[in-house]
N, C-alpha and C positions, 0 to 999 in steps of 0.2 A: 549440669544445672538445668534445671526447668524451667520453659517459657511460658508464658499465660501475656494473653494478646490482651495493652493495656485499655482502660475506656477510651484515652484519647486517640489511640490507634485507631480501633473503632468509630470512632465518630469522624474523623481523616476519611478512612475509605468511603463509609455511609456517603460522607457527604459528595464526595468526586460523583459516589455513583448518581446519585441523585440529582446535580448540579449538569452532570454529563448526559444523563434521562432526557432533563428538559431542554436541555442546547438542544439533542436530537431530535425529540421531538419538535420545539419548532424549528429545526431544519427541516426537518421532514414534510412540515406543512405548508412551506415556503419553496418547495424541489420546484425545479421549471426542467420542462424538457428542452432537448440538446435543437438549439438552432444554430445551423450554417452560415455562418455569410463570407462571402465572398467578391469582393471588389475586383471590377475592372483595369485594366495596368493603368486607361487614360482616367480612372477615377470616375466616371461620369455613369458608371451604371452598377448598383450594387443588385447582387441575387442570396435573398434566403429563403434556406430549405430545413425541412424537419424530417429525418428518417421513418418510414410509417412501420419498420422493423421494428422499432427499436420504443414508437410513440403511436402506435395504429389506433390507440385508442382515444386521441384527444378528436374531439369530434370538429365539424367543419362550425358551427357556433364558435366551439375555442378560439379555431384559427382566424373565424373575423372578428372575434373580439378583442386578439390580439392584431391586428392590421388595425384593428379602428384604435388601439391604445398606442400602437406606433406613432400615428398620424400624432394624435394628440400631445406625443412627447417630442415629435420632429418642431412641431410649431411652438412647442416653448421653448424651443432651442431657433427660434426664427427662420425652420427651415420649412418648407410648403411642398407634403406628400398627397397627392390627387387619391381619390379613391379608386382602387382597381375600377377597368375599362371608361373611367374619366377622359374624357378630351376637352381640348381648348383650353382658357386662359383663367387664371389665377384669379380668385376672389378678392386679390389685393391689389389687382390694378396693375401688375407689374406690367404685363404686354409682353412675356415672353410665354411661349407654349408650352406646357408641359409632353414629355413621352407619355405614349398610354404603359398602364401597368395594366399586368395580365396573370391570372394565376392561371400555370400549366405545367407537364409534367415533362421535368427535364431529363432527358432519352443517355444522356452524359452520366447521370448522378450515380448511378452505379459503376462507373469506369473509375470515376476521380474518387468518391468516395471509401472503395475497395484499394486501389493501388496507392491514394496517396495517404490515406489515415489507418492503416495498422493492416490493409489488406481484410476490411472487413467485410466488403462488396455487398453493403445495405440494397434492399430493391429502391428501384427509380422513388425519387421524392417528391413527394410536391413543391414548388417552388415558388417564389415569387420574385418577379423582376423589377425592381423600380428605378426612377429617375426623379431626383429633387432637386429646388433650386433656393436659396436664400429668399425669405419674405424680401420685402421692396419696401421695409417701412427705416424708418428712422436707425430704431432699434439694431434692426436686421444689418444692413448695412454695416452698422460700426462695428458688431459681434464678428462678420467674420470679412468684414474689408475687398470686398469684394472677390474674394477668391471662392467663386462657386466649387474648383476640384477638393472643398476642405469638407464642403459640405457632408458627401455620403460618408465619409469616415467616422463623422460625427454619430448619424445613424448606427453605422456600424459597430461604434463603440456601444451605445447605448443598448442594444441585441447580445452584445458580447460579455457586455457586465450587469446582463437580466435587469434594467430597469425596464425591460417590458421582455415576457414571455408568455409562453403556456405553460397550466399547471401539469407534471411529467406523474401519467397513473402509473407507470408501469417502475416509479422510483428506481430509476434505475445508479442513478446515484447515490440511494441508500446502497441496494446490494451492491458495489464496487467497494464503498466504503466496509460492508461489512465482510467483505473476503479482506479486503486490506486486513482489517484487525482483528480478523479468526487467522489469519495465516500470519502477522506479526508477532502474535500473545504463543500461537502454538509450538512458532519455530524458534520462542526464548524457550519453555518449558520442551521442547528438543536439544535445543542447544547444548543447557544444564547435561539434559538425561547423555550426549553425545559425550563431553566433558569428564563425569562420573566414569564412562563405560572405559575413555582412555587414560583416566588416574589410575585406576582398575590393571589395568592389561599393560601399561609402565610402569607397575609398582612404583608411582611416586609419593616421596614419603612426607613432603611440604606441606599438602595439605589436606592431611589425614583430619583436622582443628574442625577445616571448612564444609566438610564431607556433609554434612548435616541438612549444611546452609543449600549445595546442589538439588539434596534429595529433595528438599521441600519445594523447590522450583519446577523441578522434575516433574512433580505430582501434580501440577496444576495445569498438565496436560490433557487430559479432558475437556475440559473451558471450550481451550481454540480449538477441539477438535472437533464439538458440538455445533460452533459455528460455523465450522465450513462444511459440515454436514449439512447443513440448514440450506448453506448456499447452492451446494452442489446439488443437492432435491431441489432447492426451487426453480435452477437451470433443466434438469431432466422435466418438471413437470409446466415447465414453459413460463413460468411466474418471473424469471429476469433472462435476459441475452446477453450472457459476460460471454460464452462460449460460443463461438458461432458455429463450432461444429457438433453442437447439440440441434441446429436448427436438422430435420429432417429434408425439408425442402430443396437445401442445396447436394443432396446426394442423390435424388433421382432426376432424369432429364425433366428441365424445363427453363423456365426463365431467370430460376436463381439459382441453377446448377453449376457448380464450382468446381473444375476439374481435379487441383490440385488436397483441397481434401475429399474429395473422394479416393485420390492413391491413398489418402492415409487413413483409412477411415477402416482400414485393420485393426488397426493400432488406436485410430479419436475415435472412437463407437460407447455410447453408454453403459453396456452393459461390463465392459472388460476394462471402463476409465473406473465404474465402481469396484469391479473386483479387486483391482490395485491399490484404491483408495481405503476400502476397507483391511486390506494388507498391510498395506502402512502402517494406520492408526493401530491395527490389533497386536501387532508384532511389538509397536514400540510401546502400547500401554504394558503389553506384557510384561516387559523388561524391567520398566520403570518396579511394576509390584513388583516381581522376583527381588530386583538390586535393594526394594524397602527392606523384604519378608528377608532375605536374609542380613542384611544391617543388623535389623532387630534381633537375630536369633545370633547377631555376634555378640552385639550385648549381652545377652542372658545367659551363653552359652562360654565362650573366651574361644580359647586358642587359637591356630592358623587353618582349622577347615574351611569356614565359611571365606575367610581372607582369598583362601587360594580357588576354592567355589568362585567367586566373583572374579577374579584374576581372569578365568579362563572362560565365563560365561562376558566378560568383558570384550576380550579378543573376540570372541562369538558377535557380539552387538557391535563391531566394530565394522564387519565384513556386512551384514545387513545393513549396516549404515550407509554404506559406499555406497549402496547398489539405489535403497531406497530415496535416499537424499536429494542424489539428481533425480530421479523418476519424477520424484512429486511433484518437482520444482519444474521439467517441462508439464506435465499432469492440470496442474493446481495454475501456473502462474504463465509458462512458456506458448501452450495452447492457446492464452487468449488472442494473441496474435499466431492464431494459427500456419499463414501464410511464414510465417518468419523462425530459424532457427538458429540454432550458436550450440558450439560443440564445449562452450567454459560457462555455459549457463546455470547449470550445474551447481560448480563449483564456486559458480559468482552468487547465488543466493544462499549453499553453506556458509560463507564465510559471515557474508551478514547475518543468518542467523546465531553464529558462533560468540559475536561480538556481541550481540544484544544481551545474549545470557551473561555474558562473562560482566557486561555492567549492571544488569539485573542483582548478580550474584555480590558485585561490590559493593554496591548503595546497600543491600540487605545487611551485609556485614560490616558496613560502617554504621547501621542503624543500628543495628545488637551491639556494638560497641559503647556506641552514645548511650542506651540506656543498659549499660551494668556488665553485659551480657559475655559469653566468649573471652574470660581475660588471660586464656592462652592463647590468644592471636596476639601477637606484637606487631611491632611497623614492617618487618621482612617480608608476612604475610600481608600484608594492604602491598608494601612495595611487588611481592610477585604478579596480585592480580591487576595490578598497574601498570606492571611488563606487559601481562595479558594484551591488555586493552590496547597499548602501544602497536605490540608485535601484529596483532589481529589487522588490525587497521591499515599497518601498510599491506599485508595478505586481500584483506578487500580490495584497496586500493590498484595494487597491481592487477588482479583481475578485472577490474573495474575497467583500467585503463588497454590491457591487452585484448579484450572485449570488445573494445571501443575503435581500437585503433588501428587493429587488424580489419576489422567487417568497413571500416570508415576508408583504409588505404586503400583496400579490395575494389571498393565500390562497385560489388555485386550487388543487380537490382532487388532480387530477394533477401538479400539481407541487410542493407544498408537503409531500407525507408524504415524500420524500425528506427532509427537514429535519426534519422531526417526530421518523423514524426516530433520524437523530443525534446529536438534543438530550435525546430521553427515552431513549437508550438507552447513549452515547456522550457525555454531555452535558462529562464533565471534559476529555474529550479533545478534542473540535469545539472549542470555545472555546479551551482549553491549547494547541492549535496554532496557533490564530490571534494569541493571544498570543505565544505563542513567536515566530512567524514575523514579524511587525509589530512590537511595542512592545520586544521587546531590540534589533532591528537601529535601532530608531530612534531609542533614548534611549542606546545606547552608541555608534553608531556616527555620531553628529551631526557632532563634531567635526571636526578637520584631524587633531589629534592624536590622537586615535582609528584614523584609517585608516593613521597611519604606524606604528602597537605593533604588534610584532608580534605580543604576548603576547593583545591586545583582541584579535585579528583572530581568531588561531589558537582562542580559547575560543569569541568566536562564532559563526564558520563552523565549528565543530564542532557547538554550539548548533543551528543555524540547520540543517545537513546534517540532522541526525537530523530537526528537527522537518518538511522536508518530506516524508523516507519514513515519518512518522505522515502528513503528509498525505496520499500516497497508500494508505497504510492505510486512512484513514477512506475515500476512495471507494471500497476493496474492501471491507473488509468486513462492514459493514451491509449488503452486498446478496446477501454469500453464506454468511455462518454466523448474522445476523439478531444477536440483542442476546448471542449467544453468545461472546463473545469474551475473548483474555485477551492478554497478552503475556508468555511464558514463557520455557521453554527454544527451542520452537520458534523463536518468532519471533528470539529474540540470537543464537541458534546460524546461523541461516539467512541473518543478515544481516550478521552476523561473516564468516563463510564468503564472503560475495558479494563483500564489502568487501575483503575477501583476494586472491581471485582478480580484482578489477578491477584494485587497486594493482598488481597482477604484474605483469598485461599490457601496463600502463600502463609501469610502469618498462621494461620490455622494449619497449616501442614506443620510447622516448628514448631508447634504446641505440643504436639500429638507423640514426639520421642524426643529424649536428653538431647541437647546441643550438641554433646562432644559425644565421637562414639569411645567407649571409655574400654573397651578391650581391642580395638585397632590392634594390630603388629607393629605398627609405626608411629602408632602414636607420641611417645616420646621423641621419638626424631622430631616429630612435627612441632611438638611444644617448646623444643631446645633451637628451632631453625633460627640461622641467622647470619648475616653475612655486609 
């Protein structure tokens, strides 16, 4: 049966995209650059700083105009910030003296900032020291009851949840966002392609029906792979710092010289991370055409040449898969926390991209069912890909947790501030995802009857979708905007938008050859499955 992508289809993705445009968009015009703060144990003195790494270009204008909008947001909160090198006493009469504030460059910021936030060892910051005290008026007083230690926290939240910053040129929170979901969208449309190669090389005959519904997902690898192309050029030509061992600086003697990647800088150096990279993407676009080119030419053709062709060019895409899988995933994602490694890291980002295809691939074929579509799929076939999604998840899970629990019992210092970072900084979300991604698919999705609802299935691989693109959230971004993070317009607009233009290309792949491949070898097993 042939497909043809309906208007309302159409107008559904258009609209994400365009709806997902404009989130981005004004996220993007509302980006603030990453500021530090940092409270004293006894409360009484807060220090923020801005990486000049990472923001060299907001200019000293920016930064008093941000100190003077400070001020102005401390004293609507009743709290009284002196202008740097101010002394003496309060315009309000209080009678207590203020500390002088002083902008100067803190000789530390490179020690803390390197070892305790992902091992990035930003150069020294500029900083600012201050010291505030509750206004002395009416107001003031009853707002925070005299507990002046409540005071800088106050400030500090207000820096922390950008009601006052600088505008960030060097968006670096776009590009984070936008390797998030070039490397999200690429590794569903890997996933599929991975999927296919071992239906292929197990001659499994269940879901010969579905075969169709992979390839189209398959093929919409390009997309992500353009995006992170994007990323990865605008890292090599200096335009974002996701990588810090693109910066060239810290590989020859001097003040941002980095011992530990320099040992590895065999291995992290630009020109051999592109060689790889373009290895990758060309090896697996390859595969993807071939596993089309001969689909189609089983159609046209019948018998079991092409069948047993893909069989064996399967097993083939399987051994490359090993090898490139983890590569990328230190490569693309493990790098950014360069300082930091794990020997299941690998196998910890396979898995999640495994599961994303595998609900990508549901939701498609629940959608083709709703409208008309596939009516040799029965409930057996939803109930396998349902297994799927089960079995996968505790797979994540357990690596997830052996990951976790090993480098966490170790408490090796090189590899445990990766976690540390996480947990003190990201602590609702690390957890919340782990949650999310284990304990719903395991307590709803237990049952028989569970994997045949449609209604179970469609909420928690919806569920279940979102929660792994937080997961690859958390692997970007604690290592490239540090505890600075938020999920806004940018991030739903950006991810809206991505979610848009995959489903497009997707239904436009399933247009483009019959749903069913109708000379399979297995095909009738597949259409009589059941159990």
């Amino acid at each position: 049966m042939e497909f043809k992508i309906s208007s309302r289809a159409k107008k559904v993705t258009f609209t994400l995209m365009i709806v997902g445009l404009l989130a981005m968009i004004w996220g993007i015009f509302t980006e603030q650059s990453y500021i530090h703060t940092k409270l004293s144990e006894d409360g009484t003195q807060l220090t923020l700083s801005y990486p000049t790494h990472n923001n060299g270009e907001n200019t000293d204008e920016e930064w008093e105009q941000f100190k003077a909008d400070l001020i102005i947001a401390a004293e609507a909160c009743h709290i009284q910030i002196m202008d740097p090198g101010a002394h003496g006493h309060n315009d309000h009469g209080a009678g207590h003296e203020e500390h002088a504030e002083e902008v100067h460059t803190d000789s530390h910021a490179d020690e803390e900032h390197g070892d305790g936030h992902g091992g990035h060892g930003h150069r020294a910051e500029p900083t600012w020291s201050i010291s505030a005290h509750v206004i002395h008026t009416k107001e003031g007083m009853e707002a925070w009851h005299h507990h002046e230690d409540e005071v800088l926290p106050a400030v500090k939240a207000m820096v922390d949840s950008h009601k006052v910053g600088m505008p960030d040129h060097q968006h670096n929170r776009f590009w984070s966002n936008l390797l998030i979901n070039g490397f999200f969208f690429f590794g569903i449309a890997l996933g599929a392609l991975f999927y296919l190669a071992l239906h292929y090389a197990t001659e499994s005959g269940w879901g010969a029906v579905i075969l169709r519904v992979f390839e189209a997902v398959m093929l919409v690898l390009p997309f992500g792979a353009i995006v992170l192309i994007v990323v990865f050029l605008a890292g090599t030509l200096d335009w974002n710092h996701i990588y810090m061992w693109m910066d060239d600086s810290k590989l020859t003697m001097g003040e941002d010289f980095d011992k530990l990647l320099y040992k590895k800088s065999g291995y992290l150096n630009q020109s051999f991370f592109w060689i790889r990279t373009l290895i990758y993407i060309g090896v697996f676009w390859i595969f993807a055409l071939l596993f089309r080119k001969w689909s189609k030419k089983e159609d046209n053709e019948g018998g079991v040449k092409w069948h047993f062709l893909q069989y064996r060019r399967g097993a083939l895409f399987l051994v490359f898969f090993a090898v490139f899988s983890s590569m990328l995933a230190w490569d693309w994602i493990m790098s950014i926390d360069a300082h930091w490694f794990s020997t299941l890291f690998g196998w910890y980002v396979f898995s999640g991209i495994w599961i994303s295809a595998m609900v990508m691939i549901l939701m498609t074929t629940l959608y083709l069912k709703s409208r008309g579509h596939l009516p040799q799929i029965n409930q057996s076939h939803i109930h396998d890909l349902g297994k799927w999604i089960f079995a996968i998840s505790f797979l994540w899970s357990y690596l997830w947790f052996s990951q976790f629990m090993l480098i966490w019992y170790s408490n090796i210092g090189e590899e445990v501030t990766y976690f540390q970072q996480r947990i003190l900084d990201y602590k609702f979300l690390f957890f919340g995802t782990f949650a999310i991604n284990f304990i719903l698919p395991m307590v709803l999705l237990m049952s028989r009857d569970a994997k045949r609802t449609w209604s179970i299935l469609l909420i928690i691989s919806s569920i279940v979708f979102v929660g792994h693109w937080m997961d690859v959230y958390l692997m970007v971004m604690p290592g490239t905007i540090m505890n600075n993070y938020q999920i806004g317009m940018l991030e739903f607009g950006m991810f809206i938008m991505f979610l848009g233009i995959f489903v497009h290309f997707l239904l436009r792949n399933l247009s483009k050859a019959p749903l069913i491949k109708k000379n399979h070898p297995m095909l009738d097993e597949s259409i009589h499955h059941d159990f």
